[in-house]
N, C-alpha and C positions, 0 to 999 in steps of 0.2 A: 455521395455517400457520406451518413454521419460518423465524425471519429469514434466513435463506441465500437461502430459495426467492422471500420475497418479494423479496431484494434481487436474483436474480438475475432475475425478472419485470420488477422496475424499473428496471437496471440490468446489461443485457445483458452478458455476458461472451462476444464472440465479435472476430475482425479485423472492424476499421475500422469501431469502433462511435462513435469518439469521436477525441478526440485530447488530446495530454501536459495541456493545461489543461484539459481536459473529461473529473476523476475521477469517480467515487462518492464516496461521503459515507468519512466516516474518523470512525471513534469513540474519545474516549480510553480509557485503561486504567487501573484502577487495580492495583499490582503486589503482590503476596504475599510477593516474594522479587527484591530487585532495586531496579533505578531507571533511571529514563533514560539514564544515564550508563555504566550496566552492560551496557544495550541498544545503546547506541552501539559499546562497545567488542568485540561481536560481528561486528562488519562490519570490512572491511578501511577502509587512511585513506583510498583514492581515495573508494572508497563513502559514508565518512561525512559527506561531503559534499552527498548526494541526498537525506537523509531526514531527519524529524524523529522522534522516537523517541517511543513513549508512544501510540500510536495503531494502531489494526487498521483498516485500509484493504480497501476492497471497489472492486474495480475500476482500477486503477493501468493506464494506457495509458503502453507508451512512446515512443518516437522515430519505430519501426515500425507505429504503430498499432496495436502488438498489445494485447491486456488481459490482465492478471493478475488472475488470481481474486481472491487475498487478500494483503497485505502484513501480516504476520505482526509484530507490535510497532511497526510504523513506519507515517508518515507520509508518501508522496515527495512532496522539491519541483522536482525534476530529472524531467526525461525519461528517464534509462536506470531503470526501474525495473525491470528484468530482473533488475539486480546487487542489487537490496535485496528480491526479493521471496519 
C-alpha cells in the first residue's frame, strides 16, 4: 500500500475530523535545491508566520476545521493553514 492511502486510512482528510492542534504527522525534507530559508521566502510575510519550513505535512486542520490534504514543504504552527497549504 502507498503512503498516501495508508495515511489517508489513518488519518482521515474530511470537515471536522480534528481540530488546529490535532495534525497528522509532518515529515522532514531533505532539499536538493534550496533550504529552509528559500522556502520561507515563498510565502508572503503575514504567512510566514504560521509555518515552519522543512516539513511535508499530511493533514493540516485549520480554524474551520477544515483539513488540508498536504502542506507542501511546511510545517503549520498556526491555525490558518489554508494560507500556507
Amino acid at each position: 500500500m502507498t503512503y498516501c492511502v495508508v495515511m489517508s486510512q489513518t488519518h482521515p482528510v474530511r470537515y471536522n475530523v480534528g481540530s488546529c492542534s490535532n495534525r497528522g504527522p509532518s515529515i522532514p525534507v531533505v532539499y536538493d535545491h534550496g533550504d529552509t530559508e528559500t522556502t520561507r521566502q515563498l510565502y508572503g510575510p503575514n504567512s510566514r508566520n504560521e509555518f515552519q519550513p522543512g516539513f511535508i505535512t499530511f493533514r493540516a486542520i485549520n480554524n474551520e476545521r477544515a483539513a488540508m490534504a498536504i502542506c507542501s514543504g511546511v510545517k503549520p504552527t498556526g491555525c490558518n493553514t489554508e494560507h500556507v497549504s
